[in-house]
N, C-alpha and C positions, 0 to 999 in steps of 0.2 A: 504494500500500500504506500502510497509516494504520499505529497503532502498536495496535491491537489486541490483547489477549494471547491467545492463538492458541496449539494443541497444535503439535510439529513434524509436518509431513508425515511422511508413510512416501515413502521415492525412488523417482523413477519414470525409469528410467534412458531419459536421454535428454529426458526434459522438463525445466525448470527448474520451481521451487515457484511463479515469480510469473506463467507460463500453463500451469499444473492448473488446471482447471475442476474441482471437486469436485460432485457430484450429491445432490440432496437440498432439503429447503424449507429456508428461512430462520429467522434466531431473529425475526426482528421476525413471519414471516408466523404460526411458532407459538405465541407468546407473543397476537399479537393473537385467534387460535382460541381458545384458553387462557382469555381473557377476556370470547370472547362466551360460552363454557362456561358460565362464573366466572355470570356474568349469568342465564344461565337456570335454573342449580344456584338460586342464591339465591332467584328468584320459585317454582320449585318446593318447596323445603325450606319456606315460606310454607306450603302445603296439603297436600306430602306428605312426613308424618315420616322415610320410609326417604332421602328424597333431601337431605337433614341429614346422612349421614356420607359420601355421596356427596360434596357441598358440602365438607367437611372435608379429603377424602383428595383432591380435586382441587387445591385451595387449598396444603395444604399440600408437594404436588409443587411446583404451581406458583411458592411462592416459595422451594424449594429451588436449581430451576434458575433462576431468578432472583438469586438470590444467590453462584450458582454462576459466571454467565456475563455476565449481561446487567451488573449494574451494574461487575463490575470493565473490562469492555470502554466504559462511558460515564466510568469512571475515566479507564483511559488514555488514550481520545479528546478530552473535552471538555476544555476549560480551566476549568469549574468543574466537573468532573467528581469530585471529591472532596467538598465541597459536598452536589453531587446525590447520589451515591453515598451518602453519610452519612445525608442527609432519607431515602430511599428506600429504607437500612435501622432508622432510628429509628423510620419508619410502619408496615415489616413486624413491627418486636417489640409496639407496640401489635396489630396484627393478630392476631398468634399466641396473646397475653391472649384476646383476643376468638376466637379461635376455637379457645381451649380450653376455655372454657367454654360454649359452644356443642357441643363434643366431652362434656363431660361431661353433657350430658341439653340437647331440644330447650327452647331457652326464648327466650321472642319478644324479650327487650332482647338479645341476644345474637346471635339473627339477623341482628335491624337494625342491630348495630353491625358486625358481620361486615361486611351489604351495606354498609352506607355507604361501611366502610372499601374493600371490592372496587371500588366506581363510582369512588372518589376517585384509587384506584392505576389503575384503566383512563384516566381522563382526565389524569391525570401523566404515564404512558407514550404515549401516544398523542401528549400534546402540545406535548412535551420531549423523554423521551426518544428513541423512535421517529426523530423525525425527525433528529436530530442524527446517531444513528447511519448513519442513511439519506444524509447528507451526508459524510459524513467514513470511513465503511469501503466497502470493494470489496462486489461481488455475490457474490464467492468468499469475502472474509473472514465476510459474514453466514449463508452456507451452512454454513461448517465451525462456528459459530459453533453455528450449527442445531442440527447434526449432535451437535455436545456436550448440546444442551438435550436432545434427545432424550433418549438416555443417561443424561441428569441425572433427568430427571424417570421415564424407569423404574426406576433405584433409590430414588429416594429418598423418603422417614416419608410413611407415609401418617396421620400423626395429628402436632399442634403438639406441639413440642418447644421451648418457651420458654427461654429460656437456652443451649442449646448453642453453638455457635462460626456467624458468618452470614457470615464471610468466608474467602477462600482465603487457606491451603493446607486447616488446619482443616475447615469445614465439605466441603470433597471427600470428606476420610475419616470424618466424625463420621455425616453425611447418609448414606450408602451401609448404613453398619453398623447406623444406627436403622432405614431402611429394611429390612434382612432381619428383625427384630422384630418391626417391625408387620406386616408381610405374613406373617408365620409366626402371630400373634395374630388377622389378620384371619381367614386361613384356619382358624381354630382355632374362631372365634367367626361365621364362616361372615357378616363383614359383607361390604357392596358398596361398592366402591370405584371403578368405574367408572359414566359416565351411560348405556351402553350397556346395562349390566346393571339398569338401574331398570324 
């Protein structure tokens, strides 16, 4: 058991918390979908405009639960986990810049900066963080781990919200409550926010 920061179980009388198997994908297996997503959102939003807020409301889930989950769990794992943590939210506020202006009308520097910035965060995670994780939490801690990204990323802004709070406790409550706005604006202004829906 690493040191993980981890919801408590709900008890399961008669099992102890360190053999629950919890059921469910991984953060590391979601987060890496996330960003072959992330990759193809971006080469589409290139030739098709409507796949530009798509690109947007993907992005910006994605590094809510990211900021939710993943880097305080590389905090408390690695030993320069504070460091990493810090780089990996000073790149996501650059990010949010860039894909807020991206959000306010499709425009090609703004794309490219978007993509750039998406490939650059796929190959940090992938070749740091991932794997650290991968070495130092259980297959149960990255499940329940999951299990929260899930959760994270269905509530929360589907559009950049630059400045608000990028770390816990803050961003658990700030994230949730932006999200019921934008999803009440989306549905209002009838955009698409899913790749399913293109």
């Amino acid at each position: 058991m690493s040191d993980a920061p981890l919801p408590p179980l709900p008890p399961v009388p008669g099992v102890p918390d360190e053999d629950f198997e919890p059921a469910g994908p991984d953060m590391i297996d979601l987060l890496e979908a996330d960003h072959a997503a992330l990759d193809r959102l971006c080469a589409r939003a290139q030739t098709e405009p409507a796949a530009s807020d798509v690109l947007v409301a993907t992005l910006a889930r994605h590094l809510s639960a990211e900021e939710q989950y993943l880097y305080p769990a590389i905090y408390a794992v690695h030993p320069e986990g504070r460091a990493i943590a810090e780089r990996e939210l000073a790149a996501d506020a650059e990010l949010l810049v860039a894909l807020q202006r991206l959000h306010s009308g499709v425009d090609e520097a703004a794309l490219r900066s978007v993509t750039e910035h998406v490939h650059a965060h796929a190959r940090r995670t992938a070749d740091e963080l991932f794997p650290a994780l991968r070495e130092r939490c259980t297959g149960g801690e990255l499940v329940r781990l999951g299990n929260r990204v899930e959760i994270a990323r269905s509530a929360a802004p589907t559009r950049p919200h630059p400045g608000t709070p990028s770390t816990p406790p803050l961003n658990k409550v700030v994230d949730p409550a932006l999200g019921v706005v934008d999803k009440v604006m989306d549905a209002l202004t009838r955009r698409t926010t899913w790749e399913e829906d293109l």
